[in-house]
N, CA, C and O of each residue as an XYZ file, in Angstrom:
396
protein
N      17.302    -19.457     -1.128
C      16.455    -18.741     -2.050
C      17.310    -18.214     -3.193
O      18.499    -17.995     -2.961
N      16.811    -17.987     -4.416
C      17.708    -17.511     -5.663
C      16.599    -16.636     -6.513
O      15.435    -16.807     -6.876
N      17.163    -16.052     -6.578
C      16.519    -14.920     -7.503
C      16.411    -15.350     -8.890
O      16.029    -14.532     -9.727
N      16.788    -16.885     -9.326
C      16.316    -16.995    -10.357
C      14.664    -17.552    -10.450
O      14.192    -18.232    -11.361
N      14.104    -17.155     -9.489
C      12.965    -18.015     -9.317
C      11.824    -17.037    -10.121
O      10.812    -17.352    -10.746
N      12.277    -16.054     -9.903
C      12.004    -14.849    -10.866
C      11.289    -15.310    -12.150
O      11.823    -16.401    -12.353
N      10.294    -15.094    -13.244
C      10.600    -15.482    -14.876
C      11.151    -13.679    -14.666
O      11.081    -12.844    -13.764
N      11.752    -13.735    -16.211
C      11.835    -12.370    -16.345
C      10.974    -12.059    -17.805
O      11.223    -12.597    -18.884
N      10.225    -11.356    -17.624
C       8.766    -10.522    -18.327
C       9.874     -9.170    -19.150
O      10.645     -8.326    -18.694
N       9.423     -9.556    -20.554
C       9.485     -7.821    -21.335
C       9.786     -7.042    -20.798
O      10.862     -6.450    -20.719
N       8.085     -6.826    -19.957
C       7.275     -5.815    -19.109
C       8.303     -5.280    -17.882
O       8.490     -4.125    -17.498
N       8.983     -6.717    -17.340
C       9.587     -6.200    -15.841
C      10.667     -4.633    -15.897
O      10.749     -3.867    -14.937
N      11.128     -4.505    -16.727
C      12.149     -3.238    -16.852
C      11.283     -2.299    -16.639
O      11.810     -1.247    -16.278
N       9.600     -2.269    -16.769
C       8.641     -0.980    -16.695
C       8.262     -1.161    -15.434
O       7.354     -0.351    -15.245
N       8.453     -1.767    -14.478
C       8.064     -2.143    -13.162
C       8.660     -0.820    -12.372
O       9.741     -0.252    -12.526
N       7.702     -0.567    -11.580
C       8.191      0.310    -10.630
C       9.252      0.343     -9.498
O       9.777     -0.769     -9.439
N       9.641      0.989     -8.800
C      11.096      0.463     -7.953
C      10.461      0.472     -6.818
O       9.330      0.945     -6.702
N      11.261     -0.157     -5.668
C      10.697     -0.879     -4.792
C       9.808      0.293     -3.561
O       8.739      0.282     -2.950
N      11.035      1.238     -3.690
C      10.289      2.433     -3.114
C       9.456      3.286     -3.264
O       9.355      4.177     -2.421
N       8.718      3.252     -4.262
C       8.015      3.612     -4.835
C       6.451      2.882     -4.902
O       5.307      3.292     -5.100
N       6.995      1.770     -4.663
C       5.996      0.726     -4.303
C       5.470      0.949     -2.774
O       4.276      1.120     -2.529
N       6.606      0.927     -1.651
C       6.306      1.099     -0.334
C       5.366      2.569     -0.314
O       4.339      2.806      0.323
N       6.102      3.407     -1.224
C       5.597      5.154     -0.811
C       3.803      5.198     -1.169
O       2.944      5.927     -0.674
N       3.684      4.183     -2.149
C       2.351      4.329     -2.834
C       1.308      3.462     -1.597
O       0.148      3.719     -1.276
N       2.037      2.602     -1.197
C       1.289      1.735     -0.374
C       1.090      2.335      1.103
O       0.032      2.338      1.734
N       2.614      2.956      1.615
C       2.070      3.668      2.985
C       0.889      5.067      3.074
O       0.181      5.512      3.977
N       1.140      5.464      1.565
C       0.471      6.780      1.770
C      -0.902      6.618      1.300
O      -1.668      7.544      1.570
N      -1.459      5.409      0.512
C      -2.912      5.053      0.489
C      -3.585      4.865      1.496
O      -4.633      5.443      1.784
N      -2.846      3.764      2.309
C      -3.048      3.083      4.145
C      -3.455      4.707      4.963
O      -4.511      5.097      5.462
N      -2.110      5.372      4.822
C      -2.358      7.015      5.568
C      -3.919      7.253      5.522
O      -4.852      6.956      6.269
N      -3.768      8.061      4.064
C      -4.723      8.634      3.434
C      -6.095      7.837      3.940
O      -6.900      8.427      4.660
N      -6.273      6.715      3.596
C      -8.046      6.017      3.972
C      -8.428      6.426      5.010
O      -9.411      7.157      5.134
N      -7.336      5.809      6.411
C      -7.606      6.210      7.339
C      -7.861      7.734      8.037
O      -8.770      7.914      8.847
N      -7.081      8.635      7.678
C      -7.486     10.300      7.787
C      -8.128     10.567      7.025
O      -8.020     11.683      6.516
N      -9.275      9.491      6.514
C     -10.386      9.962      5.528
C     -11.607      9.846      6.145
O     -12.720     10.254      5.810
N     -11.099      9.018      7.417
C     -11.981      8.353      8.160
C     -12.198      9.137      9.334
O     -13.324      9.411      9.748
N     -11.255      9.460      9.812
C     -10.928     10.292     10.993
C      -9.957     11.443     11.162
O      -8.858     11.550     10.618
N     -10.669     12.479     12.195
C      -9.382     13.403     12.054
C      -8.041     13.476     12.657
O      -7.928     12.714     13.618
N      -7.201     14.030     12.434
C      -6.044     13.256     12.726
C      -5.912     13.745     14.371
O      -4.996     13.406     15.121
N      -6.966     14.554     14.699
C      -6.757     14.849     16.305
C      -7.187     14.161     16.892
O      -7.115     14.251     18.118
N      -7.936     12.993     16.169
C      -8.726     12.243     16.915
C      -8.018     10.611     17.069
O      -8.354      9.749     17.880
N      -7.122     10.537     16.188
C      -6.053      9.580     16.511
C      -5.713      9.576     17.866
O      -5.676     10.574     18.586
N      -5.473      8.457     18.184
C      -3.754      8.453     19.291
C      -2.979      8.134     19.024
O      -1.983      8.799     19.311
N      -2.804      6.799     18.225
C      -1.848      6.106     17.631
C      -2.344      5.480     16.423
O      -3.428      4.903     16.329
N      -1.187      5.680     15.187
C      -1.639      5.303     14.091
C      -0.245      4.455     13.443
O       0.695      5.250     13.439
N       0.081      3.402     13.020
C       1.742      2.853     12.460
C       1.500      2.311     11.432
O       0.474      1.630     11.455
N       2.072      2.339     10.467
C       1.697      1.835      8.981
C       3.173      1.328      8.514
O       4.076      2.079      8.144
N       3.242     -0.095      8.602
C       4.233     -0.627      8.337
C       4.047     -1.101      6.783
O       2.955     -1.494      6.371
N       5.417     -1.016      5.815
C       5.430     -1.878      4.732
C       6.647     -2.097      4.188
O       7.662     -1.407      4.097
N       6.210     -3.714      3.676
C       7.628     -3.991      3.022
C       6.988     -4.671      1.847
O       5.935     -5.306      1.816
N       8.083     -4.331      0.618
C       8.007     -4.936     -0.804
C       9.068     -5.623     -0.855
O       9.993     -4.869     -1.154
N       9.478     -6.865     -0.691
C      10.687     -7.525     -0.886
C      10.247     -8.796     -1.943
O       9.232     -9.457     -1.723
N      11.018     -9.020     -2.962
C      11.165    -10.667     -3.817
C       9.656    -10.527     -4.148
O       8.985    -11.549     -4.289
N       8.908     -8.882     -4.318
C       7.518     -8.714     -5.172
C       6.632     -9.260     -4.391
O       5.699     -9.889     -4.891
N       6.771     -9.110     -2.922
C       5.791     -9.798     -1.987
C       5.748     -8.618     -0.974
O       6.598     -8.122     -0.235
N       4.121     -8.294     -1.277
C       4.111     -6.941     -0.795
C       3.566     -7.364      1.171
O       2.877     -8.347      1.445
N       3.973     -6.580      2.000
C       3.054     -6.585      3.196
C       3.251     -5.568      3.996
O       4.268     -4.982      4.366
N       1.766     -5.402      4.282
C       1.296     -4.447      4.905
C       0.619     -4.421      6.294
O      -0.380     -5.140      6.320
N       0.831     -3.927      7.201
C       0.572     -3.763      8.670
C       0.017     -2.356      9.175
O       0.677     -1.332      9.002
N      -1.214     -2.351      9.800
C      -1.962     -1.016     10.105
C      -2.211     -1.071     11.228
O      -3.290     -1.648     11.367
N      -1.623     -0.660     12.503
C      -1.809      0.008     13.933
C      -2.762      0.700     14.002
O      -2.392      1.844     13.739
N      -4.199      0.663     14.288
C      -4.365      2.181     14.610
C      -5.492      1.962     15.713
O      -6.450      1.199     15.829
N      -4.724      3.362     16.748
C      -5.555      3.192     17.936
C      -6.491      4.535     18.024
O      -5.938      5.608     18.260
N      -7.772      4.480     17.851
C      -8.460      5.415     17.845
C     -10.024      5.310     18.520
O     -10.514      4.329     19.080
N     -10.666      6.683     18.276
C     -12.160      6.051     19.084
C     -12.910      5.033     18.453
O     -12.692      4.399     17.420
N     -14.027      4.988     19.443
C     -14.830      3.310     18.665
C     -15.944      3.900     17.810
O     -16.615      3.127     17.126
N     -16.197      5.224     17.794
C     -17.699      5.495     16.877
C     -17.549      5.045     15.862
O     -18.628      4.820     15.313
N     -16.325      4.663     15.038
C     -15.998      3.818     13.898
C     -15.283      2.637     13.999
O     -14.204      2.976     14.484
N     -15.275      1.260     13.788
C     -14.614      0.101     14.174
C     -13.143      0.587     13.532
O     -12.850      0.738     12.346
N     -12.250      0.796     14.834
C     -10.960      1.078     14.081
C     -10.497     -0.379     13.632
O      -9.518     -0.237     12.898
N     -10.851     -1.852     13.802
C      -9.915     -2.904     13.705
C     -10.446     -2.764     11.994
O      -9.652     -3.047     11.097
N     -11.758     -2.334     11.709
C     -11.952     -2.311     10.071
C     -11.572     -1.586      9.414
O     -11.202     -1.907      8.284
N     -11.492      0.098     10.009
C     -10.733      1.054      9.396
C      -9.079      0.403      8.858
O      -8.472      0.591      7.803
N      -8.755     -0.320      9.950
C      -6.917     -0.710      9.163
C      -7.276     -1.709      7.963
O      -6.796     -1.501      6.849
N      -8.054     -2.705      8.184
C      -8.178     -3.360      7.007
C      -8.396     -2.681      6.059
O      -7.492     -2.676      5.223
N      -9.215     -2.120      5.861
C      -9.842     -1.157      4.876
C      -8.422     -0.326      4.225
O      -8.308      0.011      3.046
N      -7.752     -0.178      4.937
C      -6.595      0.777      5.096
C      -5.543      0.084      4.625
O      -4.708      0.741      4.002
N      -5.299     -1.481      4.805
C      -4.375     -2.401      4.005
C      -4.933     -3.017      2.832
O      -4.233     -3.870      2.286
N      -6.151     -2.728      2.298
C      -7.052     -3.043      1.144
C      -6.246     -1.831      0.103
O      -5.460     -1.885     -0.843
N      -6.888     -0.823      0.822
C      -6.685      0.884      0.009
C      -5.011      0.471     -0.351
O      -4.563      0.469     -1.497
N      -4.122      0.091      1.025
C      -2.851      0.154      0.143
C      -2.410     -0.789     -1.277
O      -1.703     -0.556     -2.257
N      -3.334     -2.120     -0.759
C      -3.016     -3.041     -2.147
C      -3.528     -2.452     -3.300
O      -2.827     -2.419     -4.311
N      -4.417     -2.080     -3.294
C      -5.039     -1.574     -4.766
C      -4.127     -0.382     -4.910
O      -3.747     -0.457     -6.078
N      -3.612      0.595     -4.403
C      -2.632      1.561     -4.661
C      -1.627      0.598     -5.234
O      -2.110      0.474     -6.359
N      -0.847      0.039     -5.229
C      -0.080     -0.906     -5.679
C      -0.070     -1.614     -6.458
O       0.900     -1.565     -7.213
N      -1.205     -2.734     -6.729
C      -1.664     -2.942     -7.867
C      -1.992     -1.736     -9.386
O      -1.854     -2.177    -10.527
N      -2.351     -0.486     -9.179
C      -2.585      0.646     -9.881
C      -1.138      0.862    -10.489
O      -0.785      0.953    -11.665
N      -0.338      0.920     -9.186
C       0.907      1.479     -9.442
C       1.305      0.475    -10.675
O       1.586      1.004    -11.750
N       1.331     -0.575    -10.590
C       1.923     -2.037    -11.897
C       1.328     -2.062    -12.837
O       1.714     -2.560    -13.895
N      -0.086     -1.353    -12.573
C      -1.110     -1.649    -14.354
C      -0.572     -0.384    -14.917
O      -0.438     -0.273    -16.136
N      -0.270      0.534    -14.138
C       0.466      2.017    -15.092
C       1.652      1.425    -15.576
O       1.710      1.409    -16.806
N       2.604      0.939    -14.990
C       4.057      1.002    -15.096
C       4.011     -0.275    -16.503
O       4.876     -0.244    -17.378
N       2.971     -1.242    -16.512
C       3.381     -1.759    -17.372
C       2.040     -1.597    -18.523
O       2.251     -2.196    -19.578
N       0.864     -0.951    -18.444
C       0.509     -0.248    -19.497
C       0.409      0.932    -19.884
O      -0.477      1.321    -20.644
N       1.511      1.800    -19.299
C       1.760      3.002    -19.759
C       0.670      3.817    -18.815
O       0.963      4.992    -18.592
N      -0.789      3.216    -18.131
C      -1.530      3.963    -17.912
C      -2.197      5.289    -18.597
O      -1.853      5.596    -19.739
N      -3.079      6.008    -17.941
C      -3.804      6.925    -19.052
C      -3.410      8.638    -18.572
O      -3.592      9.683    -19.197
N      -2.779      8.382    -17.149
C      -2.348     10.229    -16.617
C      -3.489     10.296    -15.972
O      -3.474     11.436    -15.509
N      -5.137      9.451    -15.429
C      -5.677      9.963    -14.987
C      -5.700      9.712    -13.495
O      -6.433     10.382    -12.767
Protein backbone atom coordinates (compact mmCIF):
# COMPACT_ATOMS: atom_id res chain seq x y z
CA UNK A 1 0.00 0.00 0.00
CA UNK A 2 1.43 3.71 -0.60
CA UNK A 3 0.10 6.64 0.46
CA UNK A 4 0.44 8.01 -2.78
CA UNK A 5 -2.84 6.65 -3.65
CA UNK A 6 -4.05 9.63 -1.91
CA UNK A 7 -4.97 12.75 -4.72
CA UNK A 8 -4.01 15.60 -2.64
CA UNK A 9 -7.08 18.30 -2.57
CA UNK A 10 -6.43 22.26 -1.71
CA UNK A 11 -9.08 21.43 0.77
CA UNK A 12 -7.07 18.40 2.48
CA UNK A 13 -4.82 20.76 4.87
CA UNK A 14 -8.59 21.85 6.30
CA UNK A 15 -9.35 18.24 7.03
CA UNK A 16 -9.78 17.34 10.41
CA UNK A 17 -7.19 15.09 12.37
CA UNK A 18 -7.72 11.70 12.78
CA UNK A 19 -8.71 11.98 16.37
CA UNK A 20 -10.94 14.10 16.13
CA UNK A 21 -12.61 12.18 13.64
CA UNK A 22 -12.73 8.98 16.03
CA UNK A 23 -13.91 11.50 19.10
CA UNK A 24 -16.81 12.85 16.85
CA UNK A 25 -17.76 9.42 15.74
CA UNK A 26 -17.56 7.54 19.21
CA UNK A 27 -19.43 10.22 20.97
CA UNK A 28 -22.42 10.47 18.32
CA UNK A 29 -22.65 6.32 18.49
CA UNK A 30 -22.61 7.13 22.65
CA UNK A 31 -24.95 9.84 22.55
CA UNK A 32 -27.95 8.07 20.09
CA UNK A 33 -27.86 5.29 22.03
CA UNK A 34 -28.31 7.02 25.74
CA UNK A 35 -30.91 8.82 23.84
CA UNK A 36 -32.53 5.76 23.57
CA UNK A 37 -32.02 4.33 26.82
CA UNK A 38 -30.99 5.01 30.24
CA UNK A 39 -27.74 4.31 30.99
CA UNK A 40 -29.00 2.09 34.04
CA UNK A 41 -30.66 0.24 31.84
CA UNK A 42 -27.64 -0.83 29.81
CA UNK A 43 -25.50 -3.83 30.64
CA UNK A 44 -23.15 -3.66 28.11
CA UNK A 45 -22.50 -1.05 25.66
CA UNK A 46 -18.69 -0.98 23.30
CA UNK A 47 -18.27 1.47 20.66
CA UNK A 48 -15.39 0.70 18.65
CA UNK A 49 -13.70 3.12 15.95
CA UNK A 50 -11.10 3.45 13.64
CA UNK A 51 -10.23 6.22 10.96
CA UNK A 52 -7.25 4.91 9.15
CA UNK A 53 -6.09 5.78 5.08
CA UNK A 54 -9.81 8.01 5.46
CA UNK A 55 -11.68 4.75 5.89
CA UNK A 56 -13.82 5.24 8.64
CA UNK A 57 -15.30 2.03 10.81
CA UNK A 58 -17.47 1.70 13.21
CA UNK A 59 -18.63 -1.15 15.59
CA UNK A 60 -21.63 -0.91 18.24
CA UNK A 61 -21.98 -3.66 21.08
CA UNK A 62 -24.84 -3.07 22.85
CA UNK A 63 -26.47 -5.37 25.21
CA UNK A 64 -29.61 -4.10 26.58
CA UNK A 65 -33.46 -4.77 27.16
CA UNK A 66 -35.71 -5.79 24.20
CA UNK A 67 -38.65 -3.08 24.68
CA UNK A 68 -36.47 -1.43 22.01
CA UNK A 69 -34.65 -3.61 19.23
CA UNK A 70 -31.16 -3.09 20.60
CA UNK A 71 -29.58 -4.84 17.20
CA UNK A 72 -31.32 -1.40 15.53
CA UNK A 73 -30.48 0.90 18.22
CA UNK A 74 -26.47 0.13 17.22
CA UNK A 75 -27.16 0.62 13.68
CA UNK A 76 -28.88 3.61 14.19
CA UNK A 77 -25.95 4.37 16.46
CA UNK A 78 -23.24 3.62 13.57
CA UNK A 79 -25.53 5.78 11.14
CA UNK A 80 -25.56 8.78 13.94
CA UNK A 81 -21.70 8.22 14.01
CA UNK A 82 -21.23 8.53 10.11
CA UNK A 83 -23.16 11.56 9.69
CA UNK A 84 -21.20 13.06 12.78
CA UNK A 85 -18.27 12.61 10.59
CA UNK A 86 -19.36 13.45 7.50
CA UNK A 87 -20.53 17.05 9.36
CA UNK A 88 -17.24 17.05 10.84
CA UNK A 89 -15.54 17.31 6.78
CA UNK A 90 -18.35 19.66 5.37
CA UNK A 91 -17.20 22.16 8.35
CA UNK A 92 -13.52 21.58 8.06
CA UNK A 93 -13.62 22.11 4.46
CA UNK A 94 -16.44 24.75 4.19
CA UNK A 95 -15.60 26.64 7.01
CA UNK A 96 -19.15 25.61 8.24
CA UNK A 97 -21.66 28.16 9.80
CA UNK A 98 -20.88 27.77 14.06
CA UNK A 99 -24.29 26.29 14.14
Amino acid sequence: MSDSDADTDPGDEREPSDEAVVEAASDAAEGLVLSRYKQSEIDDLDVTVRFEDGTLEVDVYLNAPDDLDPEQVAEDAVRAAEAAVDELFAEAQGGGDGA
